[in-house]
VMD Tcl script that builds the backbone (N, CA, C; Angstrom):
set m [mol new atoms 312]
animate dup $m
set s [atomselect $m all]
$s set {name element resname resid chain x y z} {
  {N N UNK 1 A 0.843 -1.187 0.000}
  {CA C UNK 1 A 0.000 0.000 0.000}
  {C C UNK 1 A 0.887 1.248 0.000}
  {N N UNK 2 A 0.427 2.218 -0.421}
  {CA C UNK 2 A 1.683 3.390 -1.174}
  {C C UNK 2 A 0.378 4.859 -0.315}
  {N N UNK 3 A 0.816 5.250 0.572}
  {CA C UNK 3 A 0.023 6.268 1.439}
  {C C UNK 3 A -0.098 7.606 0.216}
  {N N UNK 4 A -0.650 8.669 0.153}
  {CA C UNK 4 A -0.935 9.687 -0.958}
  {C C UNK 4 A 0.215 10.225 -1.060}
  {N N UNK 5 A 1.069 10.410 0.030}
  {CA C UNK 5 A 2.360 11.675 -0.133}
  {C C UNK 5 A 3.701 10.721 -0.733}
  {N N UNK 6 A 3.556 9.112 -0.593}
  {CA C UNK 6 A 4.610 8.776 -1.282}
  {C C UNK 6 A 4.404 8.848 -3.075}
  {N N UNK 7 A 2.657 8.670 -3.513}
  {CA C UNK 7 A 3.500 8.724 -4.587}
  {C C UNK 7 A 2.993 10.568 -4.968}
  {N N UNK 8 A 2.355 11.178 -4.811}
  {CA C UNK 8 A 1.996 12.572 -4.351}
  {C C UNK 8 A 3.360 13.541 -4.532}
  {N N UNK 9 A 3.417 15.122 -5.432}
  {CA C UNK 9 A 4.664 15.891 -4.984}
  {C C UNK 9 A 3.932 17.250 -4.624}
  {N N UNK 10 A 2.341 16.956 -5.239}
  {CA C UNK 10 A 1.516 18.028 -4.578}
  {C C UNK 10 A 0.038 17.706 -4.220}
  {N N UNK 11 A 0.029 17.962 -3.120}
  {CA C UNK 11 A -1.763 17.820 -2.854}
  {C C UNK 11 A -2.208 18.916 -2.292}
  {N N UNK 12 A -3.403 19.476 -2.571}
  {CA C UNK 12 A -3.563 21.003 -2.410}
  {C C UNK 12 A -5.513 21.574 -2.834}
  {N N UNK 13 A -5.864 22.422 -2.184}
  {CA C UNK 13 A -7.179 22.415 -2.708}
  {C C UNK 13 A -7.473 24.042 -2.758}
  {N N UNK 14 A -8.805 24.387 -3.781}
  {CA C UNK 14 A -8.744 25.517 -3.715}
  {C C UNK 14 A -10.310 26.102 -4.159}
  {N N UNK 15 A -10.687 27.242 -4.068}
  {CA C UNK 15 A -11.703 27.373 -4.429}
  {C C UNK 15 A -12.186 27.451 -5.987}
  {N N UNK 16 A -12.763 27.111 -7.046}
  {CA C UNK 16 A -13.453 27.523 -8.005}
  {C C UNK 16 A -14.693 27.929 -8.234}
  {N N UNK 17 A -14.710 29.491 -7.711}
  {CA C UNK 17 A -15.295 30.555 -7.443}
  {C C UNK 17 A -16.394 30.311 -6.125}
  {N N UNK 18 A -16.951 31.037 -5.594}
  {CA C UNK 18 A -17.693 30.673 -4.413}
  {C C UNK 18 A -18.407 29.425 -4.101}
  {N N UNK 19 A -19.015 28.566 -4.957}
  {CA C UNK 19 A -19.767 27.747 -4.849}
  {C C UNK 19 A -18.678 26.405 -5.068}
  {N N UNK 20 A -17.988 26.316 -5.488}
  {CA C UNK 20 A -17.413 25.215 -5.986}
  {C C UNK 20 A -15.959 24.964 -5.229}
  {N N UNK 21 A -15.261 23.470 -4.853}
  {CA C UNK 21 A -13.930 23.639 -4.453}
  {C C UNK 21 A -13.581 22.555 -5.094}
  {N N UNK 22 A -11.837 22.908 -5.658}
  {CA C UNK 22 A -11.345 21.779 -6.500}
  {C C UNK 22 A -10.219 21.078 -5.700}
  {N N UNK 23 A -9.629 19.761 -5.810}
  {CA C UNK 23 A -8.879 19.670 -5.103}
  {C C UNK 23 A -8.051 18.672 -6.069}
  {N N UNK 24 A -6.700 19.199 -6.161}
  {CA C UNK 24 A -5.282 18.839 -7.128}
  {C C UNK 24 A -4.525 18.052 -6.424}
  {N N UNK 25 A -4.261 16.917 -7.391}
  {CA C UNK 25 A -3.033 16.068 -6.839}
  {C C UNK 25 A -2.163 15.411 -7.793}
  {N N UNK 26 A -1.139 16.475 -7.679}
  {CA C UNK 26 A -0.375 16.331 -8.677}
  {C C UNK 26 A 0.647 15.074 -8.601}
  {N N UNK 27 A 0.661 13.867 -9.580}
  {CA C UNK 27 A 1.760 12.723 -8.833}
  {C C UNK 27 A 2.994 13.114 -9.119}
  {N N UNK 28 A 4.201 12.529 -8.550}
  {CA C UNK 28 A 5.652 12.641 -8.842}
  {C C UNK 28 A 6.001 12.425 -10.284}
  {N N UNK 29 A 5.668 11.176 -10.696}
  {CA C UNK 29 A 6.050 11.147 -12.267}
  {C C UNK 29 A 4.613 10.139 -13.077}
  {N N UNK 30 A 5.234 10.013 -14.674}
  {CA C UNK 30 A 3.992 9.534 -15.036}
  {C C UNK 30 A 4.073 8.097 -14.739}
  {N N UNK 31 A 4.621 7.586 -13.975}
  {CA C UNK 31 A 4.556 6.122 -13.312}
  {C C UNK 31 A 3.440 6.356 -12.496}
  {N N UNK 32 A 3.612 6.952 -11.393}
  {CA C UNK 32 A 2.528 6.973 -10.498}
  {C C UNK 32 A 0.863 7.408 -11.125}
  {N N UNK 33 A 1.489 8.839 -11.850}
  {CA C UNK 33 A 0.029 8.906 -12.647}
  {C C UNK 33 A -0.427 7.459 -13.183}
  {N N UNK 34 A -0.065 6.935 -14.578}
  {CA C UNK 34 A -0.433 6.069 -14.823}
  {C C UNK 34 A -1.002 5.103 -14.013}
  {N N UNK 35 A -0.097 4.580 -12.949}
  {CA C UNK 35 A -0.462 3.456 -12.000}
  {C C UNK 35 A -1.901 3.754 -11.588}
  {N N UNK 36 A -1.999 4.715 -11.001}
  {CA C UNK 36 A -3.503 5.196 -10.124}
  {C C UNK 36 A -4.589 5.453 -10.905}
  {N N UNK 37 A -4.693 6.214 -11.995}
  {CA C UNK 37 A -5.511 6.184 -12.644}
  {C C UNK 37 A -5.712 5.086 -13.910}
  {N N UNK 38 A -5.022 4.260 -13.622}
  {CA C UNK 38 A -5.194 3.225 -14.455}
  {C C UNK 38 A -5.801 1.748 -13.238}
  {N N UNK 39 A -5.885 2.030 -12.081}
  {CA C UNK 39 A -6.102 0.975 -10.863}
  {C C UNK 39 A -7.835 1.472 -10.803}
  {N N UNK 40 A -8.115 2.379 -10.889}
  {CA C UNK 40 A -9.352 2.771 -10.811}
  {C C UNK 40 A -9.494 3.010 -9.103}
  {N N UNK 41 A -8.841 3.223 -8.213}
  {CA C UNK 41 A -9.007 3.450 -6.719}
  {C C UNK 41 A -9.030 4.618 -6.468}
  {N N UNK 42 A -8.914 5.816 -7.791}
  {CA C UNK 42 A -8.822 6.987 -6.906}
  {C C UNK 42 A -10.112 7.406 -7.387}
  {N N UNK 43 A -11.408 7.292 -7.365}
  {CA C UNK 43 A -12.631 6.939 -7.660}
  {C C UNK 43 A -13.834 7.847 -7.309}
  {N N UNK 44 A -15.064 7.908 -7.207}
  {CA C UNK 44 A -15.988 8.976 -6.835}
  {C C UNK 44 A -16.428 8.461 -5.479}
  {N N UNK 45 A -16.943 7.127 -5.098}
  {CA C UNK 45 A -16.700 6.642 -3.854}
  {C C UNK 45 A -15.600 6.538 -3.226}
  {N N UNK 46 A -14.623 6.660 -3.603}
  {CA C UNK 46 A -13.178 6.690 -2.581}
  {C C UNK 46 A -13.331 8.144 -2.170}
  {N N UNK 47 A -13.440 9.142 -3.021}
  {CA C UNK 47 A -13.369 9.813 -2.712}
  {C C UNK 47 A -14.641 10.861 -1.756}
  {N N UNK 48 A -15.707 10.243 -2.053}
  {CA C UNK 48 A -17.436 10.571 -1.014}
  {C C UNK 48 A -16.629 10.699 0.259}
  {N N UNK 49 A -16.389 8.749 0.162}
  {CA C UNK 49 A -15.809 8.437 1.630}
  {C C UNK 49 A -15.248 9.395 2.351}
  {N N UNK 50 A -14.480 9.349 1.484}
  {CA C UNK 50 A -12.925 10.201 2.465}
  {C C UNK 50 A -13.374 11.694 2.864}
  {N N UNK 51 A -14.376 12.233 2.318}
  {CA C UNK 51 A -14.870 13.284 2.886}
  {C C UNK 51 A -16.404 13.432 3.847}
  {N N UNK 52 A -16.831 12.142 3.281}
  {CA C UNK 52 A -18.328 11.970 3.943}
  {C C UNK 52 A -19.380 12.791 3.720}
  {N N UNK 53 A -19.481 12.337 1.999}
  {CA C UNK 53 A -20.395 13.096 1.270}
  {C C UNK 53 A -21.189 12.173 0.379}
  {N N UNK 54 A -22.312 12.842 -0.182}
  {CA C UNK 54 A -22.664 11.283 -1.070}
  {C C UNK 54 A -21.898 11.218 -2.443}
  {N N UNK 55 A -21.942 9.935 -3.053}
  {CA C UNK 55 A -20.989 10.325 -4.231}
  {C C UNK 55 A -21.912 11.000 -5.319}
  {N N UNK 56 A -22.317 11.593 -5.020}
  {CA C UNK 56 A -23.028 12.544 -6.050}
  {C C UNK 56 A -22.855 13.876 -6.194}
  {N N UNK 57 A -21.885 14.478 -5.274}
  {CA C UNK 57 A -21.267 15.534 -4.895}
  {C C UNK 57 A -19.927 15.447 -5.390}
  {N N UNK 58 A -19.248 14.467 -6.041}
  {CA C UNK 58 A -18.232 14.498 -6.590}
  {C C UNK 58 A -18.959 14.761 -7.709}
  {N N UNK 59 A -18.612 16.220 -8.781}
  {CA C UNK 59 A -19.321 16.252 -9.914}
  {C C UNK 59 A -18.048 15.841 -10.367}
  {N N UNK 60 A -16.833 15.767 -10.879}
  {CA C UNK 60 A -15.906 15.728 -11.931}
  {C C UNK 60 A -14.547 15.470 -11.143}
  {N N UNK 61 A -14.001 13.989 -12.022}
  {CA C UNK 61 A -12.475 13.436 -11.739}
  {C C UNK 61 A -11.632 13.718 -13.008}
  {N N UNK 62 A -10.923 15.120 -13.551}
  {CA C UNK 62 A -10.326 15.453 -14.548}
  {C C UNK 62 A -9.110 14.534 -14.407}
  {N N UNK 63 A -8.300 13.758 -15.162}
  {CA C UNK 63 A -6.929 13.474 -15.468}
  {C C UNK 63 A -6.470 14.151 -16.656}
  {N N UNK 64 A -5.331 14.501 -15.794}
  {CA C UNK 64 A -4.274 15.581 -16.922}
  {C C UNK 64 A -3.102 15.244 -16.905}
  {N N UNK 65 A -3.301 14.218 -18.030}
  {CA C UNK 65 A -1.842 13.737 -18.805}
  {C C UNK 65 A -0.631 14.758 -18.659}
  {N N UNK 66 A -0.213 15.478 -19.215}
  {CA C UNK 66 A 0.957 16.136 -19.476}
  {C C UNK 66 A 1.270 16.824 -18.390}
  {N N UNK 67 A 0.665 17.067 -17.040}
  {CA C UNK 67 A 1.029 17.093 -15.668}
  {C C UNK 67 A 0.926 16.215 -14.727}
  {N N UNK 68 A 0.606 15.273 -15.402}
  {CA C UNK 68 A 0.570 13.913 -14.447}
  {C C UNK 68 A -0.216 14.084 -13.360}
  {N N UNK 69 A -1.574 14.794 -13.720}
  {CA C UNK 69 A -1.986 15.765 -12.259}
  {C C UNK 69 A -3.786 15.164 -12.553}
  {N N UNK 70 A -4.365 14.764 -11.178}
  {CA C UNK 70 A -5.610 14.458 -11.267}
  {C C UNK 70 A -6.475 16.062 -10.454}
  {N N UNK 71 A -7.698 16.093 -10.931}
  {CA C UNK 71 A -8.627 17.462 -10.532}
  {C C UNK 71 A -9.897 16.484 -10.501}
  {N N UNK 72 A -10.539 16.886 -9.231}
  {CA C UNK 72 A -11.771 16.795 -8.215}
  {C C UNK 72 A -12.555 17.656 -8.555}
  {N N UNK 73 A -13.689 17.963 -9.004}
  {CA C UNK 73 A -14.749 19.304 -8.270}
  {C C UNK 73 A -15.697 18.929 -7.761}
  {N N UNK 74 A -15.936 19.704 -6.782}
  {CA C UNK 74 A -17.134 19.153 -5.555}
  {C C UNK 74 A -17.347 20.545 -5.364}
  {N N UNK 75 A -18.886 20.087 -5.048}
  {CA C UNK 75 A -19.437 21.531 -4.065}
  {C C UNK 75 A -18.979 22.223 -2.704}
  {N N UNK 76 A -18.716 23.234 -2.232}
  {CA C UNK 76 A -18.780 23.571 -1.208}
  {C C UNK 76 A -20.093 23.599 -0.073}
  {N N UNK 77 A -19.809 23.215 0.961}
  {CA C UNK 77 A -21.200 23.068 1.623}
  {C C UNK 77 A -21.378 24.486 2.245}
  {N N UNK 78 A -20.248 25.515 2.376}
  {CA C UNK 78 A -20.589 26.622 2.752}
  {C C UNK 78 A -20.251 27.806 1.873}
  {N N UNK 79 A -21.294 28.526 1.450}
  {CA C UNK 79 A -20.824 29.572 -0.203}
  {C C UNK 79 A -18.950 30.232 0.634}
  {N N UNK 80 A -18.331 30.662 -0.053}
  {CA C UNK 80 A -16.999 31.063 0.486}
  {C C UNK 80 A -17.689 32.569 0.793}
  {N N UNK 81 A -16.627 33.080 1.943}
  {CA C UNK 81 A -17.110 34.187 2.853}
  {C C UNK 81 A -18.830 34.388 3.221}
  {N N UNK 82 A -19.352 33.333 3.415}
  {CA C UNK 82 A -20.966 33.400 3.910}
  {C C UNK 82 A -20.036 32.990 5.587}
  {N N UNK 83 A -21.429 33.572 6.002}
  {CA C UNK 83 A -21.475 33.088 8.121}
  {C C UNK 83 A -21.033 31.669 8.150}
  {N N UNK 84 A -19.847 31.580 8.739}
  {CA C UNK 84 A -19.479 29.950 9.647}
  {C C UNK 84 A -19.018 29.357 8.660}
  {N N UNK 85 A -18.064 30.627 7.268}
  {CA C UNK 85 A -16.856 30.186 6.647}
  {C C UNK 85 A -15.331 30.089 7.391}
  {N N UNK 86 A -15.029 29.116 7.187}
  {CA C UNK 86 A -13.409 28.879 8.389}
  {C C UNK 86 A -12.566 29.263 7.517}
  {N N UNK 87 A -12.817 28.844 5.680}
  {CA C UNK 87 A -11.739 28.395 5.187}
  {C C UNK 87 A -12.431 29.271 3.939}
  {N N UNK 88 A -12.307 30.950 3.371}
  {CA C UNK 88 A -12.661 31.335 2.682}
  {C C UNK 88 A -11.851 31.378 1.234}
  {N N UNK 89 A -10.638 30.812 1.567}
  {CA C UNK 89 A -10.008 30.201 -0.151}
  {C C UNK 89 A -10.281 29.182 -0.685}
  {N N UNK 90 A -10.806 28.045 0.569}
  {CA C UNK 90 A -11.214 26.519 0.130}
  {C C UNK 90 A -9.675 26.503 0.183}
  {N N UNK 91 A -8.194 26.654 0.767}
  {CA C UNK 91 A -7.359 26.143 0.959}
  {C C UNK 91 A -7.000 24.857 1.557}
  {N N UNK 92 A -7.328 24.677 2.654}
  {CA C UNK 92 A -7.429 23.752 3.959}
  {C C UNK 92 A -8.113 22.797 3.862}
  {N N UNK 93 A -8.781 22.179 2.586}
  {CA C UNK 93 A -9.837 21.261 2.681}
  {C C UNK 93 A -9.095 20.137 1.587}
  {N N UNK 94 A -7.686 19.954 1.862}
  {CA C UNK 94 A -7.283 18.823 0.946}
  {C C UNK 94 A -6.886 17.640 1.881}
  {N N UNK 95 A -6.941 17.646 2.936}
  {CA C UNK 95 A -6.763 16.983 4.424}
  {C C UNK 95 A -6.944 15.758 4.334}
  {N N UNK 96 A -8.508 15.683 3.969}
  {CA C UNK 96 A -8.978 13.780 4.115}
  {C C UNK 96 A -8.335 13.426 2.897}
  {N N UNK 97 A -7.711 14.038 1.631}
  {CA C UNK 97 A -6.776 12.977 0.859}
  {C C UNK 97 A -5.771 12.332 0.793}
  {N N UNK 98 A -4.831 12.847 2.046}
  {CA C UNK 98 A -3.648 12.555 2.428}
  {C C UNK 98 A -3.764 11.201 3.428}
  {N N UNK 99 A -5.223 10.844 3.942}
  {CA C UNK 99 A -5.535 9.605 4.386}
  {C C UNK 99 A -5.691 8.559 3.363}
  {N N UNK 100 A -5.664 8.695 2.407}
  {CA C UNK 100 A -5.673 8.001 1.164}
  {C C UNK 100 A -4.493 6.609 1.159}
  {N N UNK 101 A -4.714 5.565 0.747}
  {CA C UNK 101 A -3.465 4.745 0.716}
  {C C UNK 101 A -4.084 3.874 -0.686}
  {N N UNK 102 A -3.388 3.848 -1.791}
  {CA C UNK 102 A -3.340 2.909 -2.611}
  {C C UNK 102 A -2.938 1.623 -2.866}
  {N N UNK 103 A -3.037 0.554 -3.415}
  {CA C UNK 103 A -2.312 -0.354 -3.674}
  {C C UNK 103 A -2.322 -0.445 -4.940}
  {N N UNK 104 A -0.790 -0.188 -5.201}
  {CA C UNK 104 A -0.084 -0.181 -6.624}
  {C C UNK 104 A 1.005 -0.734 -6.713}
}
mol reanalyze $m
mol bondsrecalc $m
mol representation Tube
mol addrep $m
């Protein structure tokens, strides 16, 4: 099992525009890309899970070849800068992916 940050050189999340947050994980090389998105584990239920959402809130798993880089978009459950925003860049919310462990 290969935890997110071994094969991982960036994991990181961010807002796309108030309503929306994306979250990037860029792999080390195109070994790892390949490997993972070719295992099918990094998934719309892997990923519900790991945040505890339904998987229907994962709208979109982009893979981007020539950065070896996978993109998430999911809703935000709180509009950015509305009342009982913590995290008004959507920075801080890449957390539960780093609990992630593959087998590759």
């Amino acid at each position: 099992m290969k935890k997110m940050l071994e094969i991982a050189r960036v994991v990181r999340s961010k807002n796309s525009g108030p309503f929306e947050l994306v979250l990037d994980v860029m792999l080390k090389n195109r070994e790892c890309f390949e490997a993972l998105s070719e295992s099918g584990q990094f998934s719309p239920q892997r990923i519900a899970a790991a945040y505890g959402v339904p998987v229907s809130d994962i709208r979109r798993i982009v893979w981007f070849q020539p950065a070896n880089a996978v993109k998430v978009v999911m809703p935000r459950h709180i509009v950015s800068g509305a009342p009982g925003d913590s995290d008004v860049y959507g920075a801080q919310q890449h957390a539960p992916l780093l609990d992630l462990e593959f087998d590759l």
